[in-house]
C-alpha positions in Angstrom: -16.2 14.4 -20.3 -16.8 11.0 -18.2 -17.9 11.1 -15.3 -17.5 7.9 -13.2 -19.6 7.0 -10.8 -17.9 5.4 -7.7 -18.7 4.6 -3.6 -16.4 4.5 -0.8 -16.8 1.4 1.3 -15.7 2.3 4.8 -15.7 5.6 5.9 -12.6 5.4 8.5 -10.0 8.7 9.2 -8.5 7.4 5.8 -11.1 7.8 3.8 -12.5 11.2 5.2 -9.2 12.8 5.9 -7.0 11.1 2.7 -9.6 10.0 -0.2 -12.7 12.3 0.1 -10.5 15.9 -0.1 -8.9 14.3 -3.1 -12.4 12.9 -5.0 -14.3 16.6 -4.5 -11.2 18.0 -6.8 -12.0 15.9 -9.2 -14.6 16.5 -12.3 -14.3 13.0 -13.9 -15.2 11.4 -10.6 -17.9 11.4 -8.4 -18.8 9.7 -5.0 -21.9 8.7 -4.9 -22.9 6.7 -2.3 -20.7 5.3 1.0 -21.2 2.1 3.0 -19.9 1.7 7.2 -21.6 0.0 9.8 -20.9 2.9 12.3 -23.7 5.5 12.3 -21.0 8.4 13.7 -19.4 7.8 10.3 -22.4 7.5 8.4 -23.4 10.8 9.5 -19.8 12.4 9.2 -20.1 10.7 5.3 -23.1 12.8 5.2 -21.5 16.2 6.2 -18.6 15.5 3.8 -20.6 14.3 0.9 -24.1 15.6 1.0 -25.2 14.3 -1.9 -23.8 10.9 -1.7 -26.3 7.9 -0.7 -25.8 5.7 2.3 -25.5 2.7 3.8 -25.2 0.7 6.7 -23.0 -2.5 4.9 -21.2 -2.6 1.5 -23.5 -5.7 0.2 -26.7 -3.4 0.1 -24.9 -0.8 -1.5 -23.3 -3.1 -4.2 -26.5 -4.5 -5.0 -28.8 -1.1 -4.9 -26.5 1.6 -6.4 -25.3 1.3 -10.4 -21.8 2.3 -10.6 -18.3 2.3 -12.3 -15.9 2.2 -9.5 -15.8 0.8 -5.7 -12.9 2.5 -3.2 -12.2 0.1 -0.7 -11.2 1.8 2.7 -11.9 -1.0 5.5 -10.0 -2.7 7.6 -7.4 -5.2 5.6 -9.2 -8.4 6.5 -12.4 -7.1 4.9 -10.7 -5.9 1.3 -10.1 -9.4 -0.7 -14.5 -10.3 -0.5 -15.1 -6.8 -1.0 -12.9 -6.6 -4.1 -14.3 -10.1 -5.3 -18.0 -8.5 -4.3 -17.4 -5.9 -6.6 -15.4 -7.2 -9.6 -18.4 -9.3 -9.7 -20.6 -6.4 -10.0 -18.1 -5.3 -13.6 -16.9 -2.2 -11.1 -13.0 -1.7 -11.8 -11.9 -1.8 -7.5 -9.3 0.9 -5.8 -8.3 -0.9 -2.7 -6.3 0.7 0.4 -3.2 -1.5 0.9 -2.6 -4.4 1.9 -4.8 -5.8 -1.3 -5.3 -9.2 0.8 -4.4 -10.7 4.3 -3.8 -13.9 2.9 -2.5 -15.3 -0.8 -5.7 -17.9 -0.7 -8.2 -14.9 0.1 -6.3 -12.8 -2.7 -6.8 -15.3 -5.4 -10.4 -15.9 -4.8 -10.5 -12.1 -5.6 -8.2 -11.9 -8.5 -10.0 -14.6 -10.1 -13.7 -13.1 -9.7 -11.4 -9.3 -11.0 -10.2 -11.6 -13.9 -13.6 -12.7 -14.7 -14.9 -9.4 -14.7 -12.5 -7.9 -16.9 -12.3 -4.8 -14.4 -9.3 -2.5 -13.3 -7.8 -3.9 -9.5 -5.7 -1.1 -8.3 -4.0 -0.9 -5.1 -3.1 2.5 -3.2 0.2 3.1 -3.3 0.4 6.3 -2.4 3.6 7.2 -0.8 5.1 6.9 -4.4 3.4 10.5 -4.8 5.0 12.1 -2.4 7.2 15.2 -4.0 10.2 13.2 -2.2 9.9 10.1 -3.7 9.3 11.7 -7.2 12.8 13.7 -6.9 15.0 10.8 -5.6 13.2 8.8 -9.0 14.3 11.3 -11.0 17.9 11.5 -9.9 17.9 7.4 -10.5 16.8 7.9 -14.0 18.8 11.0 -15.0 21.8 8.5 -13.6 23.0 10.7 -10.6 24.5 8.2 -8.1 25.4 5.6 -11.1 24.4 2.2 -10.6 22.7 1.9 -7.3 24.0 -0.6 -4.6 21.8 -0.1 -1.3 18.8 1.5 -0.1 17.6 1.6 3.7 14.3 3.1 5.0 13.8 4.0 8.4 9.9 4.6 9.7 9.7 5.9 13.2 6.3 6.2 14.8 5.4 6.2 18.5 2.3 4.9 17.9 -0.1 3.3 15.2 -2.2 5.8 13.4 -5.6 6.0 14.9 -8.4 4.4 13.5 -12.1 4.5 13.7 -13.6 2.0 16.7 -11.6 -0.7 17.9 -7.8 -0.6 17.4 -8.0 -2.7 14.8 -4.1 -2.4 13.5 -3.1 -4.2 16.7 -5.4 -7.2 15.8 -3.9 -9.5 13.6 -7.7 -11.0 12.7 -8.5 -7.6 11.2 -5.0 -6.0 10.2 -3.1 -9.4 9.1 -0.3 -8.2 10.9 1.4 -5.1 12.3 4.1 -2.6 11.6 5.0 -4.5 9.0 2.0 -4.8 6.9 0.9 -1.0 7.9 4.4 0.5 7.0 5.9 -2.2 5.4 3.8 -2.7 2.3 4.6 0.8 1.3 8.0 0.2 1.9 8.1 -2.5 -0.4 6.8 -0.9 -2.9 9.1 2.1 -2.5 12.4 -0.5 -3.0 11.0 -2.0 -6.2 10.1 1.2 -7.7 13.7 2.7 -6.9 15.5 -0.8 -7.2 13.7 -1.8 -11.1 15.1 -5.4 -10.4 13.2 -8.9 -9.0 13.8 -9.6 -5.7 15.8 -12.8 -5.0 15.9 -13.4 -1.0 14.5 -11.6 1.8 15.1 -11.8 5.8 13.1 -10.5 8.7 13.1 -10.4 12.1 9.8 -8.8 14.5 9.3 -8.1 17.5 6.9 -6.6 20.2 8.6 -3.9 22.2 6.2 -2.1 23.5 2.4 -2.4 22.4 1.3 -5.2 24.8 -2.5 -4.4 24.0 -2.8 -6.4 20.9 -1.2 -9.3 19.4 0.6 -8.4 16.3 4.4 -6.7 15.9 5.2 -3.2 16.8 8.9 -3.6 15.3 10.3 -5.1 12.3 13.5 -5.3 10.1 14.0 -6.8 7.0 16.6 -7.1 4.6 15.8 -7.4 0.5 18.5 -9.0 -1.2 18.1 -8.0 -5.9 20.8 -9.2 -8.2 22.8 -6.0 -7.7 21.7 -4.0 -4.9 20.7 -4.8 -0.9 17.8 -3.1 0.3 17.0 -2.7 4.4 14.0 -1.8 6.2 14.0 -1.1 9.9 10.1 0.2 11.1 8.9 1.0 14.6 6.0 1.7 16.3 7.9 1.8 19.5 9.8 5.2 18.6 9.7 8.2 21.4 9.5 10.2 17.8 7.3 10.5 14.7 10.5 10.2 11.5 11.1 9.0 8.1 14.7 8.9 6.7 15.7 7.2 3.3 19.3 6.5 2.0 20.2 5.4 -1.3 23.9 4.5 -2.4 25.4 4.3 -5.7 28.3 4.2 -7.4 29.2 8.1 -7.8 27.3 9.6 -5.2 24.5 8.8 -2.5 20.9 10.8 -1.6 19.4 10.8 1.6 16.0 12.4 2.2 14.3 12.7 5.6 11.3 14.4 6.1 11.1 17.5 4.3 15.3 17.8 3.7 17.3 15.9 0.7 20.8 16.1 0.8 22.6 14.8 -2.4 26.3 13.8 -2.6 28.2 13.4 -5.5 31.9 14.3 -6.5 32.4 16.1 -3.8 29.5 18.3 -4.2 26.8 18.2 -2.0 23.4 19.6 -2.7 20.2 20.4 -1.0 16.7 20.4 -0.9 13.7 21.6 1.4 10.3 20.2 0.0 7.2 22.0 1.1 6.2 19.2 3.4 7.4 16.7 6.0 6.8 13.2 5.0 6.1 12.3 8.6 3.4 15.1 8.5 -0.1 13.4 9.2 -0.9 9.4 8.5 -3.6 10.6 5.7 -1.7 12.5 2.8 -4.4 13.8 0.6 -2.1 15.5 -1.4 -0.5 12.7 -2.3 -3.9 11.0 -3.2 -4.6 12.8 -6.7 -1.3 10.6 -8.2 -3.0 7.4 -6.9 -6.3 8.4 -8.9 -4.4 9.5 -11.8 -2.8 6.0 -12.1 -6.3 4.7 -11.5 -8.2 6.1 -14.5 -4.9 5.3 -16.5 -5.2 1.2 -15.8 -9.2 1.4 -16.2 -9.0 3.8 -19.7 -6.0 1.7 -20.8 -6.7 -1.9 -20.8 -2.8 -2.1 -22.5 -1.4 -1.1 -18.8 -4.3 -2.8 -17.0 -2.9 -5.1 -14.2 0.6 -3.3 -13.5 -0.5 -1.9 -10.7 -1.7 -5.3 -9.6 2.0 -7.3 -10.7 3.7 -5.0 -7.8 0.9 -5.0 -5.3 1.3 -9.1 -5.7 4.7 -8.9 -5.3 4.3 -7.0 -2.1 1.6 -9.3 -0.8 4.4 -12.3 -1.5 7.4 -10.1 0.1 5.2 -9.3 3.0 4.2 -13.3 3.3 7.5 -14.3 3.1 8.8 -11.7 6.0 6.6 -13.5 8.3 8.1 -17.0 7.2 11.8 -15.7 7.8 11.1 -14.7 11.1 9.3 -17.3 11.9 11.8 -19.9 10.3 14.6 -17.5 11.7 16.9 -17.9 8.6 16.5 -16.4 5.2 14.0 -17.4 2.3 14.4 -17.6 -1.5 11.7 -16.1 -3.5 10.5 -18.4 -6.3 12.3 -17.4 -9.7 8.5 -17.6 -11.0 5.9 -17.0 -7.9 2.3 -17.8 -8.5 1.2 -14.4 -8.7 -2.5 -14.7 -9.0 -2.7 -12.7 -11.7 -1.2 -14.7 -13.6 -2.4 -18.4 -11.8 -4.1 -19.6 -15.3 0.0 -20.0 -16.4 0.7 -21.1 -12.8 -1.8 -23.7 -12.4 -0.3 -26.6 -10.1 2.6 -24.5 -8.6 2.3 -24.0 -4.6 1.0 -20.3 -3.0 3.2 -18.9 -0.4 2.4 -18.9 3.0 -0.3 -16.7 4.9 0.7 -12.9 5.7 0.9 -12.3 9.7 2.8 -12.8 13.0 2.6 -16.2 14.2 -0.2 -17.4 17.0 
């Protein structure tokens, strides 16, 4: 068996609490060495992975250690140079969403990953959760019939807590707020369930009540697809810590929140108590195994290579285009062919969308 030699660069509560439980059950992966400027984490990294060599900044580590793999689990504004810093090193790149803060930053870094031939693979790891699997499932057995709306609520009454400075509250190091944390999984979430190309999208955000930063603690948005309406609606600002989906279709309708799923359908309803609360804990490192799965599958099978990257782009350019709606205050088209930058070689010419993040 292969054993693939990987670091962790940033050792924040996500990567102690979510990746590292996750890695140490693996046996065709090991971490080897760890890079954060923080001694306290340093020294945590060092009780959690004993073996594993460390270092005070990635670019040392990058240059010192041989490896196969990079997980990237630093603050967003960091993980477009890190990615390009390690494609350029030939290591295939697992990177924490969001992939970039910014489409120009993200094509720098897809070009240096297309150079390098390597595997780019976002975590998107909420599409592991026992939940999510089931209501998939039900879509593709045909249970509700053709689907026409999907709404997910996030209710939080705070940010999670990260390591040092609050850095989700600063828009220099998060790119935005409640709606890049929660909102890039939601994306993902409705194009999973949905299987069509988005065609418009409309947001509005506000700052209800965190006043100690400068990015949005509240956010709505509605996703518009050739036959179906998805809506978002995420909050900080909640008195509450909640998740509820709803999905409507044509013969019946499922809607899960936390660890409960109640299906309708003619005039039967059904239910389902999972195991665990999808509210429980900001780290999930159960969930984490699936994201690693889909890893090794994109770097052992260069056929699939980049699928993961095509939604993670198409997140980046939902997210982007959030922030323009609300800015603009009116609705905006997505292009019928966006300049993904996975794809800029056939793009060449064609304008990137704008910036992710609140305005100044």
């Amino acid at each position: 068996m292969t054993i693939r030699r990987g670091a962790l660069l940033g050792f924040g509560n996500v990567a102690a609490q979510g990746h590292v439980p996750a890695w140490g059950d693996r046996r065709d992966f090991q971490i080897v060495a760890v890079a954060d400027p923080d001694p306290q984490r340093r020294a945590l990294a060092a009780r959690l992975l004993p073996a594993a060599h460390l270092y005070a900044d990635a670019a040392t580590l990058l240059e010192q250690e041989r490896l196969d793999f990079v997980d990237i689990a630093t603050p967003p504004a960091l993980h477009a140079s890190q990615v390009a810093a390690a494609a350029a090193t030939g290591c295939h790149i697992l990177c924490e969403k969001p992939l970039a803060t910014s489409w120009s930053d993200h094509e720098r870094a897809a070009a240096a990953v297309r150079a390098s031939g390597a595997t780019l693979f976002t975590v998107h790891n909420w599409k592991h959760a026992a939940q999510f699997r089931h209501v998939a499932t039900l879509l593709a057995d045909g249970a509700l019939g053709r689907l026409r709306r999907i709404r997910f609520d996030v209710i939080r009454n705070g940010q999670a807590v990260s390591v040092g400075s609050a850095w989700r509250t600063q828009a220099s190091l998060a790119g935005g707020g409640i709606l890049v944390d929660h909102g890039w999984h939601a994306f993902y979430l409705l194009l999973a369930l949905a299987g069509e190309r988005p065609q418009q999208i409309s947001a509005s955000i506000e700052r209800r009540r965190d006043t100690a930063g400068d990015v949005e603690d509240t956010a709505s948005c509605t996703v518009e697809f050739p036959s179906l309406v998805g809506e978002l609606w995420l909050t900080w600002a909640g008195s509450e810590r909640r998740t509820r989906w709803q999905l409507v279709g044509e013969r019946g309708s499922v809607e899960v929140e936390e660890d409960r799923l109640e299906l309708r359908r003619g005039g039967v309803t059904e239910h389902i108590v999972f195991p665990q609360s999808l509210s429980a804990g900001s780290h999930h490192p159960d969930w984490f195994g699936g994201v690693i799965d889909g890893f090794k599958r994109e770097v052992t099978l260069p056929s699939v290579r980049g699928e993961n990257l095509a939604e993670a782009e198409l997140c980046l350019l939902l997210t982007t285009l959030a922030y323009e709606s609300a800015r603009q205050g009116r609705p905006v088209t997505l292009p019928a062919e966006p300049p993904l930058a996975s794809t800029a070689a056939s793009n060449a010419g064609r304008a990137a969308p704008v910036e992710v993040g609140p305005s100044a």
